[in-house]
C-alpha positions as CSV (number, residue, x, y, z in Angstrom):
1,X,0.0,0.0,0.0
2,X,1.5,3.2,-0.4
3,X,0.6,6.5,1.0
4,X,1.5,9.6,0.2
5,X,4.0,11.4,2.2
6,X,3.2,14.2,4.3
7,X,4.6,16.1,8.1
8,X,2.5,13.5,10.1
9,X,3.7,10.6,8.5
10,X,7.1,11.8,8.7
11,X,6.5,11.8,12.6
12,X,4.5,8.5,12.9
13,X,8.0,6.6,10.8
14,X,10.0,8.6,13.3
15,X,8.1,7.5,16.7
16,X,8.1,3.9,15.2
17,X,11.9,3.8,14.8
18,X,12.2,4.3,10.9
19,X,15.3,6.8,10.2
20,X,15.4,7.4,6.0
21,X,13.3,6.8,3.2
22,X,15.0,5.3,0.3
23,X,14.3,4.7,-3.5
24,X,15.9,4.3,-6.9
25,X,16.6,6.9,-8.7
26,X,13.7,9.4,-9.1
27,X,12.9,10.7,-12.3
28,X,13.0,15.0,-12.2
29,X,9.7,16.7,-13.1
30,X,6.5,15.8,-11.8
31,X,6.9,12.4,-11.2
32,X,5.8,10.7,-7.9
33,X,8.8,8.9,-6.1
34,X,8.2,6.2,-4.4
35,X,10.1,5.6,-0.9
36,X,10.4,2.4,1.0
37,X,11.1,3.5,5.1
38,X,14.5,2.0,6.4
39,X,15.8,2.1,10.1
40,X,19.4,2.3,9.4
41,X,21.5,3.6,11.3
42,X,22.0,6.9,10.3
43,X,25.6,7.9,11.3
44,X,26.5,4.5,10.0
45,X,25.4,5.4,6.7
46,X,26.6,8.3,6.1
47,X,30.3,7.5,7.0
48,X,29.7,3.9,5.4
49,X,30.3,2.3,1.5
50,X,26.3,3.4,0.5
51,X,27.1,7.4,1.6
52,X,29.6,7.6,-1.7
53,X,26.9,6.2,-4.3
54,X,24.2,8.7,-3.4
55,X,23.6,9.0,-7.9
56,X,22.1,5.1,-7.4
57,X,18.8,6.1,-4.9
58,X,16.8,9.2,-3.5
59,X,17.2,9.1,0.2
60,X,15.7,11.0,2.9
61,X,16.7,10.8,6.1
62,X,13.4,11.6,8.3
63,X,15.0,13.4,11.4
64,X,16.4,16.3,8.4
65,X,12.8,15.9,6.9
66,X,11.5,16.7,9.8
67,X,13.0,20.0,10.5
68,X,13.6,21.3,6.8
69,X,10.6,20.2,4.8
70,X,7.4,22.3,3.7
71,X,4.3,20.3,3.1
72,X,5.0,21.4,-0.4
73,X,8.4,19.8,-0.7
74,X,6.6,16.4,0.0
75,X,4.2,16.4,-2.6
76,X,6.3,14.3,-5.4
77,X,6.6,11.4,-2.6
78,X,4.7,8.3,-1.7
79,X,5.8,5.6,1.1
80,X,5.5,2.4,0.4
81,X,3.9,0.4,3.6
């Protein structure tokens, strides 16, 4: 099922551990992204092997989402769940 990604479903992944949303490569445009939730750790990743291919998926992590995103900036997402 997927759902489309807004502020409160950001905080309900958070609360339920999740830490990034991840996908392949999102096309540019208006297309809708599709992002599978994760709970990797976050420092991990970011100093780990996935960090230096970020070209091969669209990642968010939800703790930055959280405190930089508009509503409007979440409009080209769905989760899948």
């Amino acid at each position: 099922m997927e759902q489309q990604l807004t502020i409160p479903l950001l905080k309900q992944l958070h609360a339920e551990g999740y830490t990034m949303l991840v996908s392949e490569p999102c096309a540019g445009g208006g297309e809708t992204c599709t992002l599978t939730p994760q709970k990797w750790d976050v420092e991990e990743f970011i100093t780990g092997d996935l960090a230096k291919k970020p070209e091969d998926f669209e990642l968010l992590i939800i703790e930055d989402a959280l405190l930089d995103c508009a509503a409007r900036d979440l409009d080209r997402f769905k989760v899948a769940l």
